[in-house]
C-alpha positions in Angstrom: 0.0 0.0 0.0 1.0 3.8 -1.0 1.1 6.4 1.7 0.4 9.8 0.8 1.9 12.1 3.8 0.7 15.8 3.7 2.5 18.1 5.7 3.1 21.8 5.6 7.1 21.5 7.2 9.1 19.8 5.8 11.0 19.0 9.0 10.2 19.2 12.9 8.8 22.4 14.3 6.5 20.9 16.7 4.2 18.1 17.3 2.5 17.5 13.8 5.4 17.4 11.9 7.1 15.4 14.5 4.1 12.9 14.2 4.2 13.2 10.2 7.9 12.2 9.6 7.5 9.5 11.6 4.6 8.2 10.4 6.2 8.2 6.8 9.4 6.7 8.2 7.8 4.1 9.9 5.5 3.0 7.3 8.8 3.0 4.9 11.0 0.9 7.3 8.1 -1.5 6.9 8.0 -2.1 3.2 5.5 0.8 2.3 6.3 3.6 -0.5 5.6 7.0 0.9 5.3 10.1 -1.0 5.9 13.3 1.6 3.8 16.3 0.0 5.4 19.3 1.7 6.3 23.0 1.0 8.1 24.3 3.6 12.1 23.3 3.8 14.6 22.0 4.4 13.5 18.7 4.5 14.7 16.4 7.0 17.2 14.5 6.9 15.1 11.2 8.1 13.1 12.2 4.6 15.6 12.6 2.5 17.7 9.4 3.6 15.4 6.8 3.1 14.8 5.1 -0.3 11.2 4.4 0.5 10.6 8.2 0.8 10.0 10.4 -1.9 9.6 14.1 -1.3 8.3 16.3 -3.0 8.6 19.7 -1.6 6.9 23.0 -3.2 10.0 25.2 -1.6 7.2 28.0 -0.4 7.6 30.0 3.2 4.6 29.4 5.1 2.3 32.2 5.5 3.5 34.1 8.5 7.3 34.0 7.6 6.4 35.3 3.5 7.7 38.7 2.7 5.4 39.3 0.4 1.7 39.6 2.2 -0.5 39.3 -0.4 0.4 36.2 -1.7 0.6 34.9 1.7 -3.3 35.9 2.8 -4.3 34.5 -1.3 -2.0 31.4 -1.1 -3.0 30.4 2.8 -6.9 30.6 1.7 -6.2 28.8 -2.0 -2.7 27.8 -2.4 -3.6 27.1 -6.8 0.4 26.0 -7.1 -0.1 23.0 -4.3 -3.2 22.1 -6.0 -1.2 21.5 -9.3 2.0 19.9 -8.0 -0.6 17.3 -6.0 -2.3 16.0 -8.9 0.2 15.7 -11.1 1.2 12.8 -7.8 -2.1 11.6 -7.9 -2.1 11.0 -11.7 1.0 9.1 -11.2 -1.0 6.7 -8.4 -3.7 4.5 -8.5 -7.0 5.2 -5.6 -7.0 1.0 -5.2 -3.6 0.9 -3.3 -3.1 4.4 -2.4 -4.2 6.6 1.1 -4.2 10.2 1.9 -2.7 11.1 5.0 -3.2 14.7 5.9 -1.6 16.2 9.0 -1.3 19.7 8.4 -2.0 22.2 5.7 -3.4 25.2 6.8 -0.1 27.0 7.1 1.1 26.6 3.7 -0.3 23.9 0.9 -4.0 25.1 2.4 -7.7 22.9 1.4 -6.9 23.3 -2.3 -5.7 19.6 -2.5 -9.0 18.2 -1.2 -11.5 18.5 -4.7 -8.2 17.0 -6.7 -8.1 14.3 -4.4 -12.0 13.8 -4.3 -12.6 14.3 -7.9 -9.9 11.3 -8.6 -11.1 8.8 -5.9 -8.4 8.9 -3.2 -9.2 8.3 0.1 -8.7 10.9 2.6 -7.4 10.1 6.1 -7.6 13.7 8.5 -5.1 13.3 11.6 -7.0 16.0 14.4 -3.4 17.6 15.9 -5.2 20.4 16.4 -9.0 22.4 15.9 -8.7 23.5 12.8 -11.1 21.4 10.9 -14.0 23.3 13.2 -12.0 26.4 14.8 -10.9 29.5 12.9 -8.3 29.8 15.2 -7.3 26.6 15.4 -7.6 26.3 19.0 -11.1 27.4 20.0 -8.7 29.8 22.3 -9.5 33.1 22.9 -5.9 35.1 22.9 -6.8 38.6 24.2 -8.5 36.7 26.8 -6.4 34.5 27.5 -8.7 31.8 28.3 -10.3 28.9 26.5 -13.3 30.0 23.6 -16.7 28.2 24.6 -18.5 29.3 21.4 -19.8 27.6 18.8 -17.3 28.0 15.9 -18.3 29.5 12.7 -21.6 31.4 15.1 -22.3 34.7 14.7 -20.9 35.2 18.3 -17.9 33.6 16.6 -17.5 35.1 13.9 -18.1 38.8 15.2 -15.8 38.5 17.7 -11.8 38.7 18.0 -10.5 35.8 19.5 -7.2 36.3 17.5 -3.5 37.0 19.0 -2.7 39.6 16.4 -5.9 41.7 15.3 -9.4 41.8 14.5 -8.2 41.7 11.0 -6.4 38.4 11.1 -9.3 37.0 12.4 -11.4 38.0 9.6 -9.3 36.2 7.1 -9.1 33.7 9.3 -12.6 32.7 9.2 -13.0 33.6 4.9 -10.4 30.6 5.3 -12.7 28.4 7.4 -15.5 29.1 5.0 -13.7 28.4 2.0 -12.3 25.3 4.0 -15.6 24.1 4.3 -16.2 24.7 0.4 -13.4 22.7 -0.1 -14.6 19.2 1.4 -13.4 20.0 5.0 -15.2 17.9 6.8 -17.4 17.1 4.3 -14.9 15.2 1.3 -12.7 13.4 4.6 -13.3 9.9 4.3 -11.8 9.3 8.4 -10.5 10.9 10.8 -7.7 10.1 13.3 -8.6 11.7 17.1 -5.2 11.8 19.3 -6.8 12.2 22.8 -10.6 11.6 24.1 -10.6 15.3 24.8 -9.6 16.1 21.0 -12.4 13.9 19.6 -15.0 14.9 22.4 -14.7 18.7 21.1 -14.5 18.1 17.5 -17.1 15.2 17.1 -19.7 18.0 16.7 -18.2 19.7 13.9 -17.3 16.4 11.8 -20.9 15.0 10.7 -21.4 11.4 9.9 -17.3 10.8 8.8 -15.5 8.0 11.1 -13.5 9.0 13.8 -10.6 6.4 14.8 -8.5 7.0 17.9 -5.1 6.7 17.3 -2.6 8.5 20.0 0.5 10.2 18.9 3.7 7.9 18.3 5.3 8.9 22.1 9.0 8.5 21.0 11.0 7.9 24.0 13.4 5.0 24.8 12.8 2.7 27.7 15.7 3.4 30.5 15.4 2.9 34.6 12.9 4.9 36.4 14.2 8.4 37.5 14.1 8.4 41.7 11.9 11.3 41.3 11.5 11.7 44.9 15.5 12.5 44.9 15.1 15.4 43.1 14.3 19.1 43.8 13.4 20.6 40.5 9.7 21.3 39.1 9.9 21.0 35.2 9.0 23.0 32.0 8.9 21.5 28.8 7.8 23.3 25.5 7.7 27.0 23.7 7.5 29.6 26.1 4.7 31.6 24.9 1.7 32.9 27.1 -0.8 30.4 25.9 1.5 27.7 27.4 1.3 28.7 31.1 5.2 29.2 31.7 4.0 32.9 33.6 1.6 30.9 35.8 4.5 28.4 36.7 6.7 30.5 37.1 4.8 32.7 40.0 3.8 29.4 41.6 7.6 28.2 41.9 8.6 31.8 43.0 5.5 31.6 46.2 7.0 28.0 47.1 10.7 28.6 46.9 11.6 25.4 44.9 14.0 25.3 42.1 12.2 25.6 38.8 13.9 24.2 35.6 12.9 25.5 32.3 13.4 23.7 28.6 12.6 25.6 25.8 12.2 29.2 24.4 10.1 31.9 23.4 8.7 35.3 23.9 7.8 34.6 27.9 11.6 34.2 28.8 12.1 38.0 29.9 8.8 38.2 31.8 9.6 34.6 33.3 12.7 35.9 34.9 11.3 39.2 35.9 8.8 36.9 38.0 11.3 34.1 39.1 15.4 35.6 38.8 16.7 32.1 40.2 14.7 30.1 36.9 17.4 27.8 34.8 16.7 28.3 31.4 17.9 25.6 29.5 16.3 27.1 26.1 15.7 24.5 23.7 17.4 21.1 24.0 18.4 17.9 21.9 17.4 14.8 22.9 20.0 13.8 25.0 20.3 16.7 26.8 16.5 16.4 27.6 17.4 13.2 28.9 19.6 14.6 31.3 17.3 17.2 32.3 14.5 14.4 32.9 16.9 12.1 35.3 17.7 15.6 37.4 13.5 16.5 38.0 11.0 16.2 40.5 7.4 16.7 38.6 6.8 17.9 35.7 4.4 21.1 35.4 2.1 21.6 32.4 0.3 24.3 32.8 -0.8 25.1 29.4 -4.6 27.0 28.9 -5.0 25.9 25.8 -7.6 22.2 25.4 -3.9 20.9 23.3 -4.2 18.0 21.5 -2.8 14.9 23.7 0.2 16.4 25.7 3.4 14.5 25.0 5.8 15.9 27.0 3.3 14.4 29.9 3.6 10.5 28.7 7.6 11.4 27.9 7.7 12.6 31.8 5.1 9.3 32.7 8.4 7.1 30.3 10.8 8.2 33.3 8.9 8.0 35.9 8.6 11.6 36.3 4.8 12.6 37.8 2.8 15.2 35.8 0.8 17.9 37.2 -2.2 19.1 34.2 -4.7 21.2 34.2 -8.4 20.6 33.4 -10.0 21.0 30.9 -6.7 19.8 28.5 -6.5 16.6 26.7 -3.4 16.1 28.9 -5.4 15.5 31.7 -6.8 12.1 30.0 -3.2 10.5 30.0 -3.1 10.9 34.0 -4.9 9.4 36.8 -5.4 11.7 39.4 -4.1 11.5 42.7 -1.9 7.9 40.9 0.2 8.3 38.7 0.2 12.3 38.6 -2.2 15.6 40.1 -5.0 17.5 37.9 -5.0 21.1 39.3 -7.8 23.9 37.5 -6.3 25.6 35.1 -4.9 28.9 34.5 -5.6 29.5 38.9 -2.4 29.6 40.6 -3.7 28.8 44.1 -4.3 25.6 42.6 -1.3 24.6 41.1 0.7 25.3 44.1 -1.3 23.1 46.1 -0.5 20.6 43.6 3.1 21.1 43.5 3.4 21.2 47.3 1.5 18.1 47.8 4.3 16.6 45.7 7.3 18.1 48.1 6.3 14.8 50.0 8.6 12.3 49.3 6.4 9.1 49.9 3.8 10.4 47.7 6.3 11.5 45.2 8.0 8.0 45.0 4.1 6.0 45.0 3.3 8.3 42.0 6.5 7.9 40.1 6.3 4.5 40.3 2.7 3.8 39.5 3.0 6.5 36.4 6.1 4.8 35.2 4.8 1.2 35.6 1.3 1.9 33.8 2.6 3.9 31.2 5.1 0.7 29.9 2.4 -1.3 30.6 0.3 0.4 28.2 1.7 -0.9 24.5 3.0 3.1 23.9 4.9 1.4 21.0 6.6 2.1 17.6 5.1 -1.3 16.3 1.2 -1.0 18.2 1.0 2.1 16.5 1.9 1.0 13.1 -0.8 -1.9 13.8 -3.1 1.0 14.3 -2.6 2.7 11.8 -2.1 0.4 8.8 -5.8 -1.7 10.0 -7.2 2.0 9.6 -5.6 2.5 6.2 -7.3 -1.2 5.3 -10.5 -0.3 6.8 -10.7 3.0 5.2 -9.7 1.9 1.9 -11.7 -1.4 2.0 
């Protein structure tokens, strides 16, 4: 069977393209030809190095990083070049064998692809990273508020109002897009969906009509090593862009009130205000792999105090790997990879009170210890495997192509 990987980046920038390359290299390790539709480079190298993988990249900026602004706003509604490049692939490929596995396309190739696809017979697999197949947005967030958005998306309360982190401007293009997205086949043209958390399908399910939803939790790429003694450790954790959405502000006051070392991996336009709040935070800034590793064997708990719904929360299953409790907030799809009060602590989200209760419950070190251990024992109990996923998916591929 052919796979069909759509994906705006050509290389990791965060979770979707993460999930994207190695969905295509896995299903190319195991026999499969891929074909990785991209447009933004470089491509990586995982990409470009395997025989199985053929990329075929459209060499465009996405549209916050192009110069020129008008063909930004034109090509992220109707990108009319993606459109062409895709179905000269399509007319090289045969519906019978072949899937369509979109991940993300809003910043760049844009809906165009869907009626080439659709008139041509392929079918269309949608993987749900984020809210964009019902939120203008993306995120049904409201930024000037700074708090989650509990309208209806697409409503008139929606659409008159300006949920959007730049200007009342942005958002009005932002929903022509959605409109024209739903014009496209988005969700009416999708043949299946793939939901990565409960929380991700329980919010979209609405939006999607009568099309299948199959749950299929993000590849959790982590190797399997001792548990850390997280009741050795002092340090509360950080992991991920340090924006305001994200909570970093919110953990950062919480470690200042307890006096507790606070260890920060990542960067982004909080740092400044992070240290005005906390002078003593280590700011690792962003980190490879191993020297993640490193910074997971030296932690206590790890703090995710993001305000956003998300999409599944990795960095809390990567911190469950180690042994490493997780303190979420509710309502976040992170929430549903942690049993409360077992294996990590739910505290309400965006209240500081709250999370410090949390965090100091976890200064004791026989409930630290229970916790690490339960978290790390469930979570390798749990199948969070290269090889169950690739069961997953390819039975959905059959099924939707059957």
């Amino acid at each position: 069977m052919n796979g069909i990987i759509v994906n705006d980046i050509a290389h990791v920038n965060g979770g979707a393209s993460k999930i994207a390359i190695d969905t295509a290299v896995l299903l190319a390790s195991h026999g499969h030809k891929v074909f990785f539709f991209t447009s933004v480079a470089p491509v990586a190298r995982e990409l470009s190095s395997d025989k199985n993988i053929e990329v075929i990249c459209l060499n465009r900026q996405d549209i916050l990083h192009d110069s020129n602004r008008l063909r930004a706003a034109v090509g992220g509604i109707w990108n009319k070049e993606a459109a062409g490049f895709f179905a000269r692939l399509l007319d090289r490929l045969s519906p019978a064998d072949t899937v369509i596995h979109i991940h993300a396309l809003q910043k760049s190739i844009s809906t165009s692809i869907l009626p080439v696809a659709k008139k041509r017979g392929f079918r269309i697999l949608y993987h749900l990273h984020d809210y964009g197949a019902a939120c203008p947005n993306l995120g049904f967030f409201d930024y000037p508020q700074h708090c989650i958005c509990n309208r209806k998306a697409l409503s008139p309360s929606c659409i008159f109002h300006n949920c959007d982190r730049r200007s009342a401007f942005h958002k009005a293009w932002r929903v022509l897009r959605q409109f024209v997205q739903r014009r496209a086949g988005l969700p009416r043209d999708i043949d299946a969906f793939l939901a990565i958390s409960p929380l991700n399908r329980r919010i979209l399910q609405p939006y999607l009509g009568k099309a299948r939803i199959y749950d299929l939790p993000n590849i959790v790429d982590v190797e399997k090593s001792e548990r850390v003694p997280a009741e050795k450790n002092r340090a509360f954790l950080f992991v991920g862009r340090l924006s305001p959405e994200k909570g970093p502000e919110l953990f950062a006051e919480a470690v200042k009130r307890l006096g507790v070392p606070a260890i920060f991996a990542g960067d982004g336009p909080c740092k400044e205000r992070i240290l005005e709040i906390y002078p003593e935070a280590d700011m690792r800034g962003w980190v490879d792999r191993a020297g993640l590793e490193r910074i997971w064997r030296g932690a206590r708990a790890l703090v995710f105090p993001s305000l956003l719904y998300e999409g599944q929360g990795l960095t809390v299953l990567e911190a469950l790997a180690h042994g490493i409790p997780p303190i979420v907030p509710t309502p976040c799809a992170a929430q549903d990879s942690v049993v409360d009060g077992k294996t990590g602590l739910v505290f309400q989200s965006g209240e500081v009170e709250s999370l410090i209760e949390a965090m100091r419950a976890l200064q004791n070190d026989e409930l630290c210890h229970d916790m690490s251990e339960k978290g790390y024992t469930s979570f390798w109990a749990s199948g969070w495997t290269q090889e169950a996923y690739y069961d997953r998916l390819i039975t959905i591929y059959q099924e939707v192509s059957g």
